[in-house]
C-alpha positions as CSV (number, residue, x, y, z in Angstrom):
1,X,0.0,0.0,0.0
2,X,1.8,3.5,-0.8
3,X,0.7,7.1,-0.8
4,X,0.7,10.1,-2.9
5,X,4.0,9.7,-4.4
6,X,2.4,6.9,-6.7
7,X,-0.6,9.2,-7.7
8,X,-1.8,10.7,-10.8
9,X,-2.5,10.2,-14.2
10,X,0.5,7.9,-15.3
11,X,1.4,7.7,-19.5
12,X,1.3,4.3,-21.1
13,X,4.5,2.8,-21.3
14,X,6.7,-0.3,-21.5
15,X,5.6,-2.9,-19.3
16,X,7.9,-4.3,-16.4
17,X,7.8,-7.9,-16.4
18,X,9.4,-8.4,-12.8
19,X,11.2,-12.3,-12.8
20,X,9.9,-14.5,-11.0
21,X,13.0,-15.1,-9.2
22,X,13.5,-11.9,-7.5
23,X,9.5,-12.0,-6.4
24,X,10.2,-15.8,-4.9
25,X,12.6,-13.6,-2.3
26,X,9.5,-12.2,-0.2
27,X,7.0,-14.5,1.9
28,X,4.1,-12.7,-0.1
29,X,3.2,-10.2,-3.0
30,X,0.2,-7.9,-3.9
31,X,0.0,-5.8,-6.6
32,X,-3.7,-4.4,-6.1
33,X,-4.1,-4.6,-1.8
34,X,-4.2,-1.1,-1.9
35,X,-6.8,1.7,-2.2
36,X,-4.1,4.3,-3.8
37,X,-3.9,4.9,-7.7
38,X,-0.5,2.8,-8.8
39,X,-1.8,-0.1,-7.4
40,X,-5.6,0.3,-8.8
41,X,-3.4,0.8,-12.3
42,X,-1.2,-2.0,-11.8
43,X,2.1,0.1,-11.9
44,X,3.2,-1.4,-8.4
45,X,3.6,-4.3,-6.7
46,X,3.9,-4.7,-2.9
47,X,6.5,-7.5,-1.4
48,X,6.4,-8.6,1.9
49,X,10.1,-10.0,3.2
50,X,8.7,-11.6,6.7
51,X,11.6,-10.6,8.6
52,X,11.7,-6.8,8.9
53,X,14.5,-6.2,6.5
54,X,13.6,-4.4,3.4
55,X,15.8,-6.1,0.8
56,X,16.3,-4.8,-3.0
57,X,13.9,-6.5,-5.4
58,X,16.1,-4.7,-7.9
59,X,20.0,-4.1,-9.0
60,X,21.8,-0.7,-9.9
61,X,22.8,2.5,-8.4
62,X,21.4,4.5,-5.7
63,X,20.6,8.0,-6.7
64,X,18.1,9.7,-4.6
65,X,17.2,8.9,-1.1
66,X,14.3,11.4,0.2
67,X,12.5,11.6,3.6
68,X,8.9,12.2,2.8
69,X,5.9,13.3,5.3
70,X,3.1,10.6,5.2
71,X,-0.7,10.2,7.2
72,X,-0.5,10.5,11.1
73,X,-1.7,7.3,12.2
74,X,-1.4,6.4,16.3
75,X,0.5,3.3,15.3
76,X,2.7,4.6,12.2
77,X,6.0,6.4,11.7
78,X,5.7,10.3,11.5
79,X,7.5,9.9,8.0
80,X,8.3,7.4,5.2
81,X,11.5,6.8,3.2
82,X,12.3,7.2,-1.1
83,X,15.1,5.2,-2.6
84,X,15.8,5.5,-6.1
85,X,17.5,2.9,-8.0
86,X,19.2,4.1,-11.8
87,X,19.1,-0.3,-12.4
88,X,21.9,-2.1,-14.7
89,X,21.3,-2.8,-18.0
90,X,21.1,-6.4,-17.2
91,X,18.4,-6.2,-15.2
92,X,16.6,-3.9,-17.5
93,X,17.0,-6.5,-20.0
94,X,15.4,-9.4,-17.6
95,X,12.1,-7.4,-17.0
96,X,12.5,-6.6,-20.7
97,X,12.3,-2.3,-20.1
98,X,15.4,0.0,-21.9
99,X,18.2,0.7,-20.2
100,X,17.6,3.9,-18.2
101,X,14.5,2.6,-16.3
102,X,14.4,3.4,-12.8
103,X,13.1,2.0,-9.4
104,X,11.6,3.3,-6.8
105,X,11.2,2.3,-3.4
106,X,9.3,3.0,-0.4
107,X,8.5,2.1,3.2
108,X,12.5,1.1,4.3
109,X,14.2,3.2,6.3
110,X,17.3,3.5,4.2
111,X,21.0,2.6,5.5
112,X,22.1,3.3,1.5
113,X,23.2,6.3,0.1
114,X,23.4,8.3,-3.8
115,X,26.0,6.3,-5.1
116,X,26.0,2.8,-3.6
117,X,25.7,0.0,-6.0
118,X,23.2,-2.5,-4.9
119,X,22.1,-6.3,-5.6
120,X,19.3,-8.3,-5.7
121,X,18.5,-9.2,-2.3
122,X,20.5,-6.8,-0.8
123,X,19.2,-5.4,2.4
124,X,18.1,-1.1,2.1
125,X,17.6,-1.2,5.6
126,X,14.7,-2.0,7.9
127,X,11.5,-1.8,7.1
128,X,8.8,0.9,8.9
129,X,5.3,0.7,9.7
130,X,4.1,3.6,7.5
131,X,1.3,6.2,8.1
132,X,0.1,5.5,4.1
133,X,-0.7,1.9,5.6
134,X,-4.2,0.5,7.3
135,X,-3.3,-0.9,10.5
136,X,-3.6,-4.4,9.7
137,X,-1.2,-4.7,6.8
138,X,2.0,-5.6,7.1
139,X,5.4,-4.3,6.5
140,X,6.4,-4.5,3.2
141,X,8.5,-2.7,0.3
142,X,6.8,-1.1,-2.4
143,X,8.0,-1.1,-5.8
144,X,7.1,0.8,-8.8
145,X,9.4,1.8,-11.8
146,X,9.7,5.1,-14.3
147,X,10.9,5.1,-17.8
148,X,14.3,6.9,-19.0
149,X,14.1,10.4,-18.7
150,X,11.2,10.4,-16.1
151,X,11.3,12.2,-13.0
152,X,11.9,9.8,-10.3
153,X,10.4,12.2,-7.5
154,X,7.7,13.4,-8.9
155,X,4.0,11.8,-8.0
156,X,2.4,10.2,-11.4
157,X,4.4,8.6,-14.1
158,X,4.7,4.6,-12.9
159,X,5.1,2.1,-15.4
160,X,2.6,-0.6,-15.3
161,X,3.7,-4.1,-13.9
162,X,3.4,-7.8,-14.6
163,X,4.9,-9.9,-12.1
164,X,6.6,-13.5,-13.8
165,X,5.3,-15.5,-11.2
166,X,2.6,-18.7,-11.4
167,X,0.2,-18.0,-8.2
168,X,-2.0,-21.7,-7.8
169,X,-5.7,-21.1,-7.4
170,X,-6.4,-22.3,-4.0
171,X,-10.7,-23.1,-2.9
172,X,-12.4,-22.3,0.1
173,X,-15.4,-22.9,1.5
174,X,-15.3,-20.3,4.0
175,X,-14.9,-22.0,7.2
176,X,-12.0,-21.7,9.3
177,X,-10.7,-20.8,12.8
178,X,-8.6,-17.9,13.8
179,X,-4.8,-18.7,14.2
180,X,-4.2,-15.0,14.8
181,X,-5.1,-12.2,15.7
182,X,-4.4,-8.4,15.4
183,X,-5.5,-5.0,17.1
184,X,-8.1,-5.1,14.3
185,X,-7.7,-8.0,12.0
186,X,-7.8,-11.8,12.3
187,X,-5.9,-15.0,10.2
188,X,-8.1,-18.2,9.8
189,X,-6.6,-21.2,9.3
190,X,-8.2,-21.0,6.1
191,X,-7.8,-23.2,3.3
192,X,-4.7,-25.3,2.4
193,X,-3.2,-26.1,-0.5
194,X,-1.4,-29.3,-2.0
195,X,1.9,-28.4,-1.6
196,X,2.7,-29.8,-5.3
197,X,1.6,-27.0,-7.2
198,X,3.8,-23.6,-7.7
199,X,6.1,-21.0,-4.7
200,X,2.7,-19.2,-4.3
201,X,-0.7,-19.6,-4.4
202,X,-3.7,-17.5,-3.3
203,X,-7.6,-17.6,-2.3
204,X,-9.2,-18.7,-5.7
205,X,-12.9,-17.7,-6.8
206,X,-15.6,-19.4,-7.7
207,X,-14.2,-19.6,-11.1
208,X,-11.0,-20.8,-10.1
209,X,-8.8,-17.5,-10.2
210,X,-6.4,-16.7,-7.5
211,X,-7.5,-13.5,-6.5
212,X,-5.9,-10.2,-4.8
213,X,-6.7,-7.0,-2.9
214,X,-8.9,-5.6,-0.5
215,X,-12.5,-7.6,-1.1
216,X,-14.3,-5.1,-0.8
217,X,-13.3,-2.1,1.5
218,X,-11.0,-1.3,-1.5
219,X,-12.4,0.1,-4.5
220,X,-10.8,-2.3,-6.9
221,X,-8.8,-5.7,-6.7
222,X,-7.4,-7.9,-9.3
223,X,-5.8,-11.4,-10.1
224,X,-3.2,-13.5,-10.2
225,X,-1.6,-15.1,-13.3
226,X,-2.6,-19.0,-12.2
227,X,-0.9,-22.0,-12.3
228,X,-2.5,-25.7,-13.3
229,X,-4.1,-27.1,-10.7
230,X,-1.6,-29.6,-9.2
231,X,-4.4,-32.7,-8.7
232,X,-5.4,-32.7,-12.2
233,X,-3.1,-30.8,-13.8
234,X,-5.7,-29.0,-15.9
235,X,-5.6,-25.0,-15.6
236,X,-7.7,-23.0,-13.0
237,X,-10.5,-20.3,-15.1
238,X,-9.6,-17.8,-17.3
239,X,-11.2,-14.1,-17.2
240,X,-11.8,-11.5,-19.9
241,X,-12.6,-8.1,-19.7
242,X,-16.5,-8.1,-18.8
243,X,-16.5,-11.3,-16.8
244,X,-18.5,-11.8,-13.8
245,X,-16.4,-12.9,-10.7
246,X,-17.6,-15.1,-7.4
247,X,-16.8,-15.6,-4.7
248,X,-18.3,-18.5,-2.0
249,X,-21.6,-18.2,-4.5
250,X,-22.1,-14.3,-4.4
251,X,-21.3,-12.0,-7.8
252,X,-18.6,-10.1,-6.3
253,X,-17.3,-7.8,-9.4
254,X,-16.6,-7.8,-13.1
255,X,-13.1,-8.5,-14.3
256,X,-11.3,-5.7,-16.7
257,X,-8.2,-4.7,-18.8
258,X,-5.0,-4.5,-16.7
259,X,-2.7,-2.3,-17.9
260,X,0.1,-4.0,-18.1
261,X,0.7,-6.1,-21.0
262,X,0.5,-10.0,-20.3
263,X,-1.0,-8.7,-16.6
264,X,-3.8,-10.4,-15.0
265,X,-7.1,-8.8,-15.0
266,X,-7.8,-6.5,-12.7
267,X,-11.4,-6.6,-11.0
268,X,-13.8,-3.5,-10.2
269,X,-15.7,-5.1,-7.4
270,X,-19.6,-5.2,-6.7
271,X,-21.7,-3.7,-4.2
272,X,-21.1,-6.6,-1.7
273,X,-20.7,-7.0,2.2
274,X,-18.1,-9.7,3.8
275,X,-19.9,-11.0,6.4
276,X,-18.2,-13.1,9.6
277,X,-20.6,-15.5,11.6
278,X,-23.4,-13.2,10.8
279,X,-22.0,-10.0,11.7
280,X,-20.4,-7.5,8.8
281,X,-16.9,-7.5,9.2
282,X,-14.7,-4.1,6.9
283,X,-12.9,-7.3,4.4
284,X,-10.8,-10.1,3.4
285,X,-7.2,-8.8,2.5
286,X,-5.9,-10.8,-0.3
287,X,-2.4,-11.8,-1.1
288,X,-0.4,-14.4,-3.2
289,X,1.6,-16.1,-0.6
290,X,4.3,-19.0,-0.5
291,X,3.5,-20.6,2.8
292,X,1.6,-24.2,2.9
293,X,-1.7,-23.1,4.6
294,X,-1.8,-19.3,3.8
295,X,-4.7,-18.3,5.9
296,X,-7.4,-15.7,5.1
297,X,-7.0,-12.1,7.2
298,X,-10.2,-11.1,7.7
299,X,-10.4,-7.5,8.3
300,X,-12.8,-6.3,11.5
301,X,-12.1,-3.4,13.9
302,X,-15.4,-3.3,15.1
303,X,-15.5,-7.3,16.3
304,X,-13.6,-9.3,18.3
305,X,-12.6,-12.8,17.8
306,X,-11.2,-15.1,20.1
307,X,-7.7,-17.5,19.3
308,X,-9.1,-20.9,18.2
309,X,-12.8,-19.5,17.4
310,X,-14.3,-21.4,13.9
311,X,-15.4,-18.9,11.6
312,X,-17.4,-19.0,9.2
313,X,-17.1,-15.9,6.3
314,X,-20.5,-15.1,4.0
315,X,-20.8,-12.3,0.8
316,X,-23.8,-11.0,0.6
317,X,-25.1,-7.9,-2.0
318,X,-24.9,-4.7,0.2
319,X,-27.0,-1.6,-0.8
320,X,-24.3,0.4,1.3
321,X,-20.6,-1.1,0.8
322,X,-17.3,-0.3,3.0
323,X,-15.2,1.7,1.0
324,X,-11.9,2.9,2.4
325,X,-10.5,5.9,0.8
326,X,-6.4,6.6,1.1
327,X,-7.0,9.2,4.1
């Protein structure tokens, strides 16, 4: 999730196909778990190390580092960190963008400086719990890129992004228990997967796509690209622009052009409420993750769950939908 220095109305350009590889690095990924712009547009992508060390996704140079003011939240940082990264040619030619591309970013508190060379998997420095974040996300590094020429600091001009990386579709019925629990979120045990399939895999819909973002308090979500399913090996459902998407039997939005060439689709979501045992909870956040049972974060200030409590999770049509704006 990232703030205003993503926003605005960005040009078409050359899409960045980030490898595989680097994204296998990071316990989880996102590209649309986010109610800002970039991510809406699919010119970001959101990768979640697990440890608290914000390491590069990316090789080059370090030329700008900025300190940047960013939402007073009671639980954030009072600021968030800019790196920009001029990247090496040979990484430009990997994610198949001209020489000259650059990286940026955000959400690390940098230990790098203009002029240090870095490497894939290199650590930036730690990660920080950033005011442009909802409470119960968790700390990652976002990453978006800008074409030669392009000013790095300025706030519109991301590139879109498609991410290399098979995600398996994984079902659900909707059941599960809570493993975890936050100051206002929840992880059920959720569903889990076969463990022969693909690094990640993520909550599937009715049609078989994995699916990502914020179902529904975000505006807009997306999809995964998916992998065969491993028990058959026959593929999970395909969307085109103007498809209907379900979830556990309810309509939940309409798949549409991603703008990123070879991207998944992204997904302008329905008028729907995610209910938990009865009561309306804020969401589901959705991610692509690597571990064997994933789990399903259930977002819900306003309840309470108990460790070890079954859950059961309901869509339903809502005539008044949560929507969470980026204030």
């Amino acid at each position: 999730m990232t703030g205003p220095q993503t926003e605005g109305a960005d040009p078409p350009g050359t899409t960045v196909a980030l490898p595989g590889e680097v994204v296998r690095r990071y316990e989880k990924f996102s590209r649309f778990n986010s109610p800002y712009p970039a991510h809406d547009r699919g010119r970001a992508v959101d990768l979640y190390p697990g440890d608290g060390v914000g390491r590069s996704p990316v090789a080059g140079v370090v030329s700008h580092v900025r300190t940047v003011g960013c939402p007073d939240r009671p639980y954030a940082a009072a600021e968030d960190h800019l790196i920009v990264v001029d990247l090496d040619e040979g990484w430009c030619a990997r994610a198949g963008v001209p020489p000259g591309t650059v990286a940026r970013i955000l959400h690390v508190i940098p230990e790098v400086e203009p002029g240090d060379r870095v490497a894939v998997g290199d650590a930036l420095g730690p990660t920080t719990r950033s005011g442009f974040f909802g409470q119960w996300v968790d700390d990652h590094v976002h990453l978006g890129f800008r074409a030669p020429g392009a000013d790095p600091l300025r706030a519109s001009g991301s590139l879109p992004v498609a991410v290399d990386a098979p995600v398996e579709p994984v079902a659900w019925d909707g059941t599960g228990a809570v493993v975890e629990r936050g100051p206002n979120h929840v992880v059920l045990d959720g569903p889990r997967r076969s463990g022969a399939g693909p690094a990640f895999a993520a909550l599937a819909s009715d049609e078989g796509v994995p699916l990502d973002g914020g179902l529904t308090h975000y505006a807009g979500g997306g999809t995964f690209a998916h992998a065969p399913r491993p028990a058959d090996g026959a593929g999970g459902g395909s969307l085109g622009p103007g498809d209907a998407v379900s979830l556990l039997g309810t309509r939940i939005g309409t798949a549409a052009d991603h703008e990123a060439a070879g991207g998944a689709p992204r997904v302008e979501w329905d008028a729907v409420d995610v209910l938990a045992n009865g009561e309306r909870v804020v969401g589901l956040s959705l991610f692509a993750s690597r571990t064997d049972r994933f789990g399903v974060k259930v977002v819900c200030p306003d309840r309470e769950f108990a460790v070890g409590e079954p859950v059961t999770v309901e869509v339903v049509p809502s005539g008044d939908p949560i929507r969470l704006g980026v204030g």
